[in-house]
N, C-alpha and C positions, 0 to 999 in steps of 0.2 A: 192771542194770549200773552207775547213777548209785550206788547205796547200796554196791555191792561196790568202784570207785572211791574212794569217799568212806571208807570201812573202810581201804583200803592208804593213804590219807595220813595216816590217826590214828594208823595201827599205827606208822607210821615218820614222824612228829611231822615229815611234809612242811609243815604252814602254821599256823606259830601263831599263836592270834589276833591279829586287826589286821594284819596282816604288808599290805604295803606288796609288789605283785608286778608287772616285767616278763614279757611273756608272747611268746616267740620267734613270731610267725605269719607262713607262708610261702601261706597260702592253701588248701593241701592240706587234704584230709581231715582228718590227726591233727591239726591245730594247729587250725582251723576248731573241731572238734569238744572240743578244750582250752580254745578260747576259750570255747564254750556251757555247758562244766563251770564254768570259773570265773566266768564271769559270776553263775552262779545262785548259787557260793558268794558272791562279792559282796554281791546281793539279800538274800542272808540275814545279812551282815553278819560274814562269818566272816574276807573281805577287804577289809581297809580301802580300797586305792586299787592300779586295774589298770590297765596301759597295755601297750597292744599293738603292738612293735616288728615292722618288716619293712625289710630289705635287698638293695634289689635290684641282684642278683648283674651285671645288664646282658649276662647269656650269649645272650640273645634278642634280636632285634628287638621282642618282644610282653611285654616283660619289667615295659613302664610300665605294661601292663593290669594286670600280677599287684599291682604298689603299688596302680592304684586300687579294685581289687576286695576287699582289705584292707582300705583306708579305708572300704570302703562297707560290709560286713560287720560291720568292728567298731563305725560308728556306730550300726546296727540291735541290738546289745545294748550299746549306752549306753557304749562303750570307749573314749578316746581311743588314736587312733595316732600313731605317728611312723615315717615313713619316711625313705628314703636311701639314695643311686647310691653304688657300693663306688665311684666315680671320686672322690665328692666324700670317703670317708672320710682323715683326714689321720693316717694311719699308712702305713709301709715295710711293705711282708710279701712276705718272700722267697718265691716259687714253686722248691717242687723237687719236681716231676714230677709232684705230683698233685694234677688241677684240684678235688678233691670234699676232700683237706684243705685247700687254698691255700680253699678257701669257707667253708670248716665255722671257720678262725681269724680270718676276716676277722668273722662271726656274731659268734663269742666278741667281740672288739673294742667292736663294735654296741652289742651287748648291754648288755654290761658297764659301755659310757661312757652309756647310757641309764638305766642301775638307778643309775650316781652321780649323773649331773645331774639326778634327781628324785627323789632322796634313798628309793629302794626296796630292800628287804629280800631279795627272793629272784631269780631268773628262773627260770619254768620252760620245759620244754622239750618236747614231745609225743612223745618217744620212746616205741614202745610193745612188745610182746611180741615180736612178729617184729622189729624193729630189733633187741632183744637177739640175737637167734638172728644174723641178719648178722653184729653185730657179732662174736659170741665166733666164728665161721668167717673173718673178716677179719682177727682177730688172730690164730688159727691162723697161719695161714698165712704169715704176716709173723712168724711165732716166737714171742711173747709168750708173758709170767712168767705163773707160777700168778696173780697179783693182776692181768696184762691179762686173763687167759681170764677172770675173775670178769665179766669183761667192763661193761655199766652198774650203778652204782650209783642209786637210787630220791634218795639226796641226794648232792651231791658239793660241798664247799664250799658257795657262793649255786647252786649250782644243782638245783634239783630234777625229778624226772621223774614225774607222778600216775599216766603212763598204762603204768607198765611193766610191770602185771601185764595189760593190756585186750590181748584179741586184735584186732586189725586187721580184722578181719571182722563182729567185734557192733561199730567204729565204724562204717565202710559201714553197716550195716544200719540204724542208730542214725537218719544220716545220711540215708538214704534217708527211713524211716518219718516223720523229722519235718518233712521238704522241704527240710534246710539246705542251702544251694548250697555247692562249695565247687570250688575247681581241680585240674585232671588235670597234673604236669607231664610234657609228652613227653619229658625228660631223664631219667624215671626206668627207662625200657625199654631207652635205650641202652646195650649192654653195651660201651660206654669206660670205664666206671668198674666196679669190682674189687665192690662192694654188690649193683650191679645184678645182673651175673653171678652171683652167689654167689644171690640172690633168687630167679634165674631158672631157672636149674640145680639148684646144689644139696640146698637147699633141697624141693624137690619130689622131688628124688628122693629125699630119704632119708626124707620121708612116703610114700612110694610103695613102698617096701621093708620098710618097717615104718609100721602105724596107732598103735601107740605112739609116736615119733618126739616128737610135742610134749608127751607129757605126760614121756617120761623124760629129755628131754634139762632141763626146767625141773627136773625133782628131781635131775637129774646137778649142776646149774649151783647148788641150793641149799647142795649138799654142799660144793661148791667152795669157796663162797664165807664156809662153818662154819671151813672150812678156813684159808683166808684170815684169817679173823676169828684163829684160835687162834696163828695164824702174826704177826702182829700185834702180840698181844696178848703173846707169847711176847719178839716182836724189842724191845718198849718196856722190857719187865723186866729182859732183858738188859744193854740199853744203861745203865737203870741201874745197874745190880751193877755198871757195870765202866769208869762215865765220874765222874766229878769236878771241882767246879772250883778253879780253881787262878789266883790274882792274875789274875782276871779271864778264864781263860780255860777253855775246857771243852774236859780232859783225857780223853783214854779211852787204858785201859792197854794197852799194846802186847802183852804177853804173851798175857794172857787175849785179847784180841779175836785175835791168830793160832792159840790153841787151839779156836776155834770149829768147829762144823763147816761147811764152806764156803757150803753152804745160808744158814742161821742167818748167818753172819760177812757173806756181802753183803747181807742187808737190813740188817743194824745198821749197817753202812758208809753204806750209801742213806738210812737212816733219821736218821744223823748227819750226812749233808750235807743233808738238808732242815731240821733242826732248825737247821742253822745258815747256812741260805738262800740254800744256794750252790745255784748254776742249773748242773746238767750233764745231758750227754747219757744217757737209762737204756739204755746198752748193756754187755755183759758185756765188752768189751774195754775202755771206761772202770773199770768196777770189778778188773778184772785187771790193769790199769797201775798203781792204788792197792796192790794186793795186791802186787805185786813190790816195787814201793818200802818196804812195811812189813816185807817180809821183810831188806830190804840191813842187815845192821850199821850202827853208828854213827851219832853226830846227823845230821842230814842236813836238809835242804829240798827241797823238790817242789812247784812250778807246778801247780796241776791247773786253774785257769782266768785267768784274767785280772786275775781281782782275789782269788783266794784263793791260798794256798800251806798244802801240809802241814808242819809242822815235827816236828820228830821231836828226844826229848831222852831221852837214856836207855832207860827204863820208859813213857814216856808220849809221846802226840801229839796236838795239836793243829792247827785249823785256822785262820790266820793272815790277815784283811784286808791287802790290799795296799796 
């Protein structure tokens, strides 16, 4: 399983040498078990320098055990940690309704201010096969685009995932045969959270209807994601054919981007507002409010966030710092 791991991160150029890694560990299983992968690459010299972050979420009364059973784990493979109470983090983060994302952005925070303040390359994260499967049934279900359903990516920015091809079941085992202790969280059975549920239910049931189940749903999700790739690869080429710059500003022709076909026309839309690093919401009634305005005749100006505006001049439109 170590060599079949160690194959999926060359394949997808997960750690390049020396790389410099934060390592998310919540004490569980996957992460426990991420820690003992990278430590050995460590040993071998493939990672420069590892340090193992944990965040305690404070959901518990028993919540300081899980910090210091981290610390003591990751000193027995030679790991420095860093812990820390989400009371003491000094960031605002708006809670809107769900306690498992209000956590999961609070991490990303953590994390993030820990890979800068010690000048590290990557974080990884212990996501593994069955978290894929969660995942692409959580975004189901909340609607998401062909590129949500692709659902995790193995790297995503600084963030990487080793363990996303391992099933969940040869870690346990992994785990067990080598005596590694590691934490049970009883939040993970609670069906409050929409993961759980989904884990608990449906999941089983659709192995249970079909013994195919995990293998075709991973070659369903490879296709996807081919798909994704061509989709991508198609929306970047476009955007050039048909954007330009112009005294400083980058043009895209009005004409041609409304003869798109609407597919095509909002990723090149999404794909031009990230290129040019405006922050908005991915819902299809923000991209349908740009769509209206690009259809109105005449010059025109449009607010679309607080510090951007569209301006619209003839043939051509631009996106305007405020």
């Amino acid at each position: 399983m170590i060599k079949n791991i160690e194959t999926f991160i060359a394949e997808h150029r997960l750690i390049p040498n020396e790389s410099a890694i934060v390592l998310g560990l919540s004490g569980g299983p996957d992460s426990v078990f991420l820690l003992h992968l990278l430590s050995q690459l460590q040993k071998k010299g493939k990672v420069k320098k590892l340090i193992a972050a944990h965040l305690d979420h404070q959901w518990r009364t028993s919540s300081d055990k899980d910090a210091q059973f981290c610390l003591d784990i990751a000193k027995k493979y030679g790991v420095s940690t860093i812990t820390q109470k989400i009371s003491d983090l000094k960031i605002s983060l708006k809670f809107e309704g769900s306690k498992e994302e209000f956590g999961r952005r609070a991490r990303r925070y953590f994390f993030e201010k820990i890979k800068k303040e010690n000048n590290c390359d990557l974080i990884a994260l212990a996501h593994h096969a069955q978290d894929q499967q969660e995942t692409f049934f959580i975004r189901l279900i909340r609607g998401s685009s062909l590129s949500g359903l692709t659902a995790m990516k193995p790297k995503h920015g600084v963030y990487i995932r080793p363990l996303l091809e391992t099933n969940k079941k040869d870690i346990l085992d992994f785990l067990k045969q080598n005596n590694v202790p590691y934490l049970i969280d009883p939040s993970n059975v609670l069906e409050d959270f929409l993961r759980n549920r989904i884990r608990k239910h449906v999941i089983p049931a659709l192995a249970k209807c079909d013994k195919r189940f995990d293998k075709n749903f991973f070659e369903t999700l490879g296709r996807l994601k081919k798909t994704e790739q061509f989709l991508e690869q198609l929306t970047e080429k476009t955007f050039a054919e048909i954007a330009t710059e112009k005294t400083g500003n980058l043009c895209v022709n009005l004409k041609k981007l409304l003869h798109l076909h609407p597919v095509l026309q909002y990723r090149v839309i999404m794909h031009w507002l990230i290129k040019q690093n405006v922050t908005f919401p991915v819902t299809e009634g923000f991209l349908d409010e740009i769509v209206r305005f690009l259809h109105q005749p005449g010059s025109k100006e449009h607010q679309i966030h607080h510090d951007w505006t569209l301006v619209k001049k003839k043939e051509l439109v631009h996106i305007k710092k405020l």
